[in-house]
PAPA-416102 format. One record per residue (C-alpha): x, y, z negated; chain. Coordinates in Angstrom, 2 decimals. Layout:
BEGIN
X;Y;Z;A
...
//
This chain:
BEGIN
0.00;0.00;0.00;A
1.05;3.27;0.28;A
2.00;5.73;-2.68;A
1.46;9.21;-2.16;A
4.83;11.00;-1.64;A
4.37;13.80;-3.99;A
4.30;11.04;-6.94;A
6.56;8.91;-5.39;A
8.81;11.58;-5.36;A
8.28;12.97;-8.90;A
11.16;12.27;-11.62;A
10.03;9.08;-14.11;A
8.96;10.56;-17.53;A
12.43;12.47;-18.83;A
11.29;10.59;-22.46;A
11.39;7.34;-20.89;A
14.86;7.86;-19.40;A
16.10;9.12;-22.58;A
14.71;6.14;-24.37;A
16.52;3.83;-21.49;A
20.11;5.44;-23.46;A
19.35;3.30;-26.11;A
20.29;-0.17;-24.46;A
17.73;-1.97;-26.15;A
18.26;-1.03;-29.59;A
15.46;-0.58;-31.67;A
14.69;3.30;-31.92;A
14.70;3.31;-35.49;A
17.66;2.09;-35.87;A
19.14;6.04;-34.47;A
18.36;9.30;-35.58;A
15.94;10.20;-33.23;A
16.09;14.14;-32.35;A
14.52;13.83;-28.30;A
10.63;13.59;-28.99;A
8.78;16.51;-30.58;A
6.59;14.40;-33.01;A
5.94;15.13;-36.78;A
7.23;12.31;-38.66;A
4.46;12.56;-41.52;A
1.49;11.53;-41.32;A
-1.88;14.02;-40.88;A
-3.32;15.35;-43.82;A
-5.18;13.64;-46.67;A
-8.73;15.14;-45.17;A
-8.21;14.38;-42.10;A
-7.68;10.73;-42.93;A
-10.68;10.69;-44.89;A
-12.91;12.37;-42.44;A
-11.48;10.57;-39.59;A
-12.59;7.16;-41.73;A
-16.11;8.29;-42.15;A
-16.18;8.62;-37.99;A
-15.08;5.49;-37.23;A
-17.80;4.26;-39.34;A
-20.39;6.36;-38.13;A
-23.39;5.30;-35.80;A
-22.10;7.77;-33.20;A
-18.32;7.13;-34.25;A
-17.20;5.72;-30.77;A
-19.97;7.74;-28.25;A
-19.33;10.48;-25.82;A
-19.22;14.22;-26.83;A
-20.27;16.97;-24.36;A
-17.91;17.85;-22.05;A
-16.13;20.72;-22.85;A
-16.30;19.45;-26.22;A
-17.81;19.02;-29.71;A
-19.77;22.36;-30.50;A
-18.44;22.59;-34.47;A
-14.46;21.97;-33.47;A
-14.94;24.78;-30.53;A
-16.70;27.69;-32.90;A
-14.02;26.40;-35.49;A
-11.01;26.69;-32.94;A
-12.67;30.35;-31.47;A
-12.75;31.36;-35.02;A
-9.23;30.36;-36.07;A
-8.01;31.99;-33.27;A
-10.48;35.63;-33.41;A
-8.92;35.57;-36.77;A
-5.25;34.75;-35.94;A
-5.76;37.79;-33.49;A
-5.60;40.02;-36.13;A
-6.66;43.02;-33.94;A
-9.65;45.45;-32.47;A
-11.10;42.40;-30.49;A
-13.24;41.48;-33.69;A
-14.04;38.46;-35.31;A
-15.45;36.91;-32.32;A
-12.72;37.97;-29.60;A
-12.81;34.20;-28.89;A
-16.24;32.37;-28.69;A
-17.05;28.82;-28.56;A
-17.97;29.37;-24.85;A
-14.02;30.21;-24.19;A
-13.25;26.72;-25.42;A
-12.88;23.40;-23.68;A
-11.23;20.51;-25.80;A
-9.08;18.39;-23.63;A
-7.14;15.29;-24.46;A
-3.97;16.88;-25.40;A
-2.25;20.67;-24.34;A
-0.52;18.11;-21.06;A
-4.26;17.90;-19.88;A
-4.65;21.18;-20.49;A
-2.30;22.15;-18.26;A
-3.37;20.15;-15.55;A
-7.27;20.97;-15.79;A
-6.04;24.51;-15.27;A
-3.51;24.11;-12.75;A
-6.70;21.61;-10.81;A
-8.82;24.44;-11.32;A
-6.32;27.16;-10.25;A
-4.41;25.63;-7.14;A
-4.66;23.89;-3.90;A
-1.89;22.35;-2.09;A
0.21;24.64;-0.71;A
0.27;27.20;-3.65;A
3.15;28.36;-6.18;A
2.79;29.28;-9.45;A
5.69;30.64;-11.06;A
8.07;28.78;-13.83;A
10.15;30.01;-16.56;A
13.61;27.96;-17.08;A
14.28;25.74;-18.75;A
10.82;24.43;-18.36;A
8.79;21.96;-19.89;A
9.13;19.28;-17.63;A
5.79;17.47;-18.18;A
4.35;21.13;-16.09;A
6.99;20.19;-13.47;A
6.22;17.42;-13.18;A
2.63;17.65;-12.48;A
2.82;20.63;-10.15;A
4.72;18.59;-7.47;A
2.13;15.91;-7.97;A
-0.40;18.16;-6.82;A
1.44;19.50;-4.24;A
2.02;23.12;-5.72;A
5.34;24.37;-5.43;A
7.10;25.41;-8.43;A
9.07;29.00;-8.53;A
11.73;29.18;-11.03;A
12.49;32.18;-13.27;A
15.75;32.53;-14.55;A
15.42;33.88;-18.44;A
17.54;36.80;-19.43;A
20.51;36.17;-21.56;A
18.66;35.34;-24.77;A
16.84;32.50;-22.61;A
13.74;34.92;-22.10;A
11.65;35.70;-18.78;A
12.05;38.99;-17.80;A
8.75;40.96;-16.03;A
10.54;42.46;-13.31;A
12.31;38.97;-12.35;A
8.72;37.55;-12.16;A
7.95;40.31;-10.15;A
9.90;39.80;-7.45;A
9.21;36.32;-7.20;A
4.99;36.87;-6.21;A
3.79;36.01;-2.56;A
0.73;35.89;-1.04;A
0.26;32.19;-2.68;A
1.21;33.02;-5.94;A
-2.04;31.65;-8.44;A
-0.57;31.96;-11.82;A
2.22;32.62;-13.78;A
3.50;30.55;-16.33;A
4.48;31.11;-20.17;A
5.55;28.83;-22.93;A
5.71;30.43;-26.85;A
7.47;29.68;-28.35;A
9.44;27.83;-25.77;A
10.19;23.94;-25.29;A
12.77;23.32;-24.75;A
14.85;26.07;-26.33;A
12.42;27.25;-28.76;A
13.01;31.33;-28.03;A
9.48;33.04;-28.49;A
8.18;35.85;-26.48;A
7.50;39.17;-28.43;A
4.20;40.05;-28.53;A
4.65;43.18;-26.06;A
6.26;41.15;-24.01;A
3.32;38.98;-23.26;A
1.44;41.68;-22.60;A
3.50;42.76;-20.17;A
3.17;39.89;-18.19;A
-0.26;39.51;-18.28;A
-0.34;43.61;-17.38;A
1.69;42.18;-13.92;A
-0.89;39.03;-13.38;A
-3.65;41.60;-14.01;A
-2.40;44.06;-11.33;A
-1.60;41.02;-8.86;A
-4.96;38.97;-9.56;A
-3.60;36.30;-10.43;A
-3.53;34.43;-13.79;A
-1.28;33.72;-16.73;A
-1.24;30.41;-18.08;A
-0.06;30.48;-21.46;A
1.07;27.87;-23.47;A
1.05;27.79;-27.23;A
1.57;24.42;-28.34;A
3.97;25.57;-31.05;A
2.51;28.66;-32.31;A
1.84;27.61;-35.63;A
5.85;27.01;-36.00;A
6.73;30.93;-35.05;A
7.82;31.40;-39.06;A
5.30;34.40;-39.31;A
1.68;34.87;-39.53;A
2.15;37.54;-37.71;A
-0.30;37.75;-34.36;A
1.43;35.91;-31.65;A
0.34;38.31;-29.43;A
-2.54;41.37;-28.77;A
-4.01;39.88;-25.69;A
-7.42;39.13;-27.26;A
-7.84;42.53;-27.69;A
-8.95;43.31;-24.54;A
-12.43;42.89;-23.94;A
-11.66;41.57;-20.61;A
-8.45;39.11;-21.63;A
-10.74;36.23;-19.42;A
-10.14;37.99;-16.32;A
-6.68;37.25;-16.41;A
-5.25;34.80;-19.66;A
-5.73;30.92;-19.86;A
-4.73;29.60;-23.10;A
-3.51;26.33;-23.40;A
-3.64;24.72;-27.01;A
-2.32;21.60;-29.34;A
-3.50;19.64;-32.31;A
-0.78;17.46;-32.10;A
2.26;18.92;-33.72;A
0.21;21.38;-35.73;A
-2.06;18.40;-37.33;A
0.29;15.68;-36.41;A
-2.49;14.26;-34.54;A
-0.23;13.61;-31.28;A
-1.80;10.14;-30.62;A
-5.25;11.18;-31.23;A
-4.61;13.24;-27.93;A
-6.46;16.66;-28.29;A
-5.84;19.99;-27.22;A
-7.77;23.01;-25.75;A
-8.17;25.32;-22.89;A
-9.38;28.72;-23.37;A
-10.57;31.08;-20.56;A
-13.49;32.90;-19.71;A
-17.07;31.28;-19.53;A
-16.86;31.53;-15.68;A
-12.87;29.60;-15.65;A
-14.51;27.41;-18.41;A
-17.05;26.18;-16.48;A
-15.06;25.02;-13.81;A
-12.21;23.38;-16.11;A
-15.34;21.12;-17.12;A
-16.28;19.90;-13.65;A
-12.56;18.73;-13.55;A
-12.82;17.68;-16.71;A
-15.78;15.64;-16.45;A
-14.25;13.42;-13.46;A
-10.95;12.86;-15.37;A
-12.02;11.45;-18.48;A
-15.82;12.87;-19.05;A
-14.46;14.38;-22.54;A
-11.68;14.29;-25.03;A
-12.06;11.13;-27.39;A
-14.27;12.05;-30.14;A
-12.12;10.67;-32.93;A
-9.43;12.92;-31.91;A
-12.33;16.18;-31.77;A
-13.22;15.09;-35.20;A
-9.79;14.83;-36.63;A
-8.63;18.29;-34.92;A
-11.78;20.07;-36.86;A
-11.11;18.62;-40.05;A
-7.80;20.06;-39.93;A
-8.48;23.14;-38.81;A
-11.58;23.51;-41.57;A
-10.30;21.50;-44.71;A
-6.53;21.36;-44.49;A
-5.41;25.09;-44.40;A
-2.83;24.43;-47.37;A
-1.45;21.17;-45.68;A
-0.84;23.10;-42.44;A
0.74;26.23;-44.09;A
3.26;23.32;-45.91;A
4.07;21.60;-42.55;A
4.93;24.70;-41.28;A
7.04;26.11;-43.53;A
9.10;22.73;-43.79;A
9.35;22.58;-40.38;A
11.25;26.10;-40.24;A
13.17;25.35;-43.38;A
14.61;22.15;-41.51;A
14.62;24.92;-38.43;A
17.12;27.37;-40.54;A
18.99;23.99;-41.99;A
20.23;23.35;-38.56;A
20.55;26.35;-37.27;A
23.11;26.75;-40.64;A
24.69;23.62;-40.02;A
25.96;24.82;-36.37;A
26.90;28.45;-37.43;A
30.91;27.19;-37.08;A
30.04;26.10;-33.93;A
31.03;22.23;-34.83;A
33.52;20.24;-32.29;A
32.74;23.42;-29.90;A
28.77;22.93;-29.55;A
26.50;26.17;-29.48;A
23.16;26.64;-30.77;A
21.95;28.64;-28.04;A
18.66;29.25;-29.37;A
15.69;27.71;-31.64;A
12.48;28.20;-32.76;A
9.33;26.27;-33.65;A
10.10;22.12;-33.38;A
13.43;23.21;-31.22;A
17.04;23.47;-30.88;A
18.94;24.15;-27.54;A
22.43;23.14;-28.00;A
25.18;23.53;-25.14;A
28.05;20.79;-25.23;A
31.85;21.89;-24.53;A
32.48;19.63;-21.87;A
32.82;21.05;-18.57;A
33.55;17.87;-16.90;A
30.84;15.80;-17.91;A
27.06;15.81;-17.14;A
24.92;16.28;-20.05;A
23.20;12.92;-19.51;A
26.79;11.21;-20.32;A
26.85;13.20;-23.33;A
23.76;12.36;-24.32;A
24.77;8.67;-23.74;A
27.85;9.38;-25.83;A
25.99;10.21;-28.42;A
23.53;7.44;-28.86;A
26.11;4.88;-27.88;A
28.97;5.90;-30.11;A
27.24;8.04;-33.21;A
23.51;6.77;-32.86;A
22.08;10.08;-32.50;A
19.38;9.99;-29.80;A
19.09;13.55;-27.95;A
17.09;14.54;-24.84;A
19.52;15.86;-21.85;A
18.92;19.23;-20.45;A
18.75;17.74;-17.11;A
15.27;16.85;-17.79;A
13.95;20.61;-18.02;A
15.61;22.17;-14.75;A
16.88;21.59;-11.40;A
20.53;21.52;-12.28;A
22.48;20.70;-15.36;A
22.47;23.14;-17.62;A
25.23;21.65;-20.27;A
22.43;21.87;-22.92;A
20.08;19.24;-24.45;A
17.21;19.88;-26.88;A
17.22;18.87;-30.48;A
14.24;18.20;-32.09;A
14.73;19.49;-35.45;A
11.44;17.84;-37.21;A
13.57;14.65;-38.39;A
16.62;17.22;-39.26;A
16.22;17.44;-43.24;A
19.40;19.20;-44.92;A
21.26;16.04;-44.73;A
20.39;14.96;-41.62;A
21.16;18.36;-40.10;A
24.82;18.69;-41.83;A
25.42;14.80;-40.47;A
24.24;15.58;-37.29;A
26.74;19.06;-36.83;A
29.61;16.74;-38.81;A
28.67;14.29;-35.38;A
29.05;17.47;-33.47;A
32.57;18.28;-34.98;A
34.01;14.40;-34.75;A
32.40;14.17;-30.48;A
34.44;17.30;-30.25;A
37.39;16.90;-32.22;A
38.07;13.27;-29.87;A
37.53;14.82;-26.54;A
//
């Protein structure tokens, strides 16, 4: 039979790859720093609310297909509220919701909605390879943007980069994989240029829970008319370590909405309702447990970033924020995949190469610094200093 080219010609999943490094061994028997996954379990309510579903009458049945109406007016209200400016405590409403079965469907359910074959939509580097990935399945053509110096995308570079089949640009904050977060008027920048273009920006904020403030992530929502232009793209999974319960949101305006939902209902009808139910009983009874979670994971953040201030064996922390750490290796002559199979050969430290989030090499790989506590992070720079120290 014959495969389609554009997914015959797409890169296997960069997290299978990595896992291929390992030989065979069993993955706990490394410290594993290449998947962004909580390593705790979700909270106590969750667990218990999650328990009543399953043995509930309607435990197992469909929701509607955007989603179950309590977990959307929870999610627009958590979000109004996160705001924090003139758009109001209902800047958000359940009708700019739709639940999806984790922030990668999100992304494709608006890309599906957005593009035909044919069309580009613009991508900051290093990206997230998963959006990559599923652009060149569909036939849309990525266009890279080079960050500034301190990893960033710069407006005017974006600028200069729109044609006539430009759809949407694309923003992740804070990043993956270097973890650098946009400032707020900085995203508002951006979606100033989509506005002016008519086009859209797709913004990603998986990890905004992780930004180490509570400050607004942005003032977008303050704009009556934010729909016109912004698609949010959301995760339960890191934020609720829920990331096998596969939920995750889109939000847009009623109009985008309801045409995310006709893609939505041929791709899996709706998200799974355990994961819908588990998502709003973390966002409505486990407040504290969240606030926790997120304060670890930037302790364990700082740790690291501590750890590599000597710049062990001649690796850089280049950046980091939220789950992330983007480390460049001092070895000119080697491909970051070899060190990255250096590493989990030799010290059993299992890394993700930087390869998998750009065209070319970048000499950096990502560190996922959610299984980094303070003596996992100083082992894992001493592992630095010995790798460099034998080169």
């Amino acid at each position: 039979m014959r495969i389609a080219p554009d997914v015959a010609d797409c890169v296997d999943s960069p997290i299978g790859q990595a896992l291929e490094l390992l030989g065979g061994r069993d993955r706990s028997s490394v410290l594993d720093v290449a998947q962004a996954a909580p390593p705790y379990p979700p909270a106590p309510e969750v667990l218990e609310h999650v328990a009543a579903v399953v043995r509930a009458a309607d435990g197992a049945g469909y929701t509607p297909i955007p989603g179950l109406t309590h977990l959307r007016e929870a999610f627009a209200a958590e979000l109004s509220r996160d705001a924090g400016g003139s758009g109001g405590a209902d800047a958000v409403r359940p009708g700019n919701v739709l639940i999806s079965a984790g922030c990668n469907q999100a992304f494709a359910l608006a890309v599906d909605t957005l593009c035909t074959a044919g069309d580009e939509v613009v991508v900051p580097l290093p990206y997230y390879f998963n959006h990559d990935m599923w652009l060149r399945q569909r036939g849309v053509r990525p266009v890279y943007l080079e960050g500034g110096p301190d990893l960033l995308p710069r407006v005017e570079d974006a600028q200069a980069l729109l044609t006539g089949r430009t759809r949407a640009i694309l923003l992740v904050s804070p990043g993956n994989p270097t973890g650098a977060t946009l400032p707020p008027e900085r995203i508002a920048a951006f979606a100033a240029l989509a506005r002016r273009t008519g086009i859209a920006l797709i913004l990603d904020e998986t990890y905004r829970s992780f930004r180490g403030t509570t400050a607004p992530a942005h003032d977008l929502y303050d704009d009556p008319d934010w729909g016109d232009t912004l698609i949010g793209l959301h995760s339960f999974s890191k934020d609720l370590a829920l990331s096998g319960y596969r939920v995750g949101a889109v939000v847009a305006s009623p109009r985008v909405i309801r045409e995310v939902t006709k893609v939505m209902d041929c791709v899996a009808v709706c998200a799974p309702r355990i994961g819908q139910e588990a998502a709003w009983a973390g966002l409505t009874r486990a407040g504290a447990w969240r606030a926790e979670r997120a304060a670890e994971t930037t302790a364990r953040r700082e740790g690291f970033a501590a750890a590599m201030t000597a710049r062990p064996g001649g690796f850089e922390l280049l950046s980091t924020g939220a789950f992330f750490a983007w480390v460049a290796h001092p070895f000119p002559d080697s491909s970051t995949r070899e060190v990255a199979r250096v590493l989990v050969a030799d010290h059993d430290v299992l890394v993700l190469p930087g390869t998998a989030f750009g065209p070319r090499d970048p000499g950096a790989f990502r560190v996922s610094v959610g299984n980094l506590g303070a003596t996992a992070a100083a082992g894992l720079a001493e592992t630095f200093a010995r790798l460099g120290a034998g080169s």
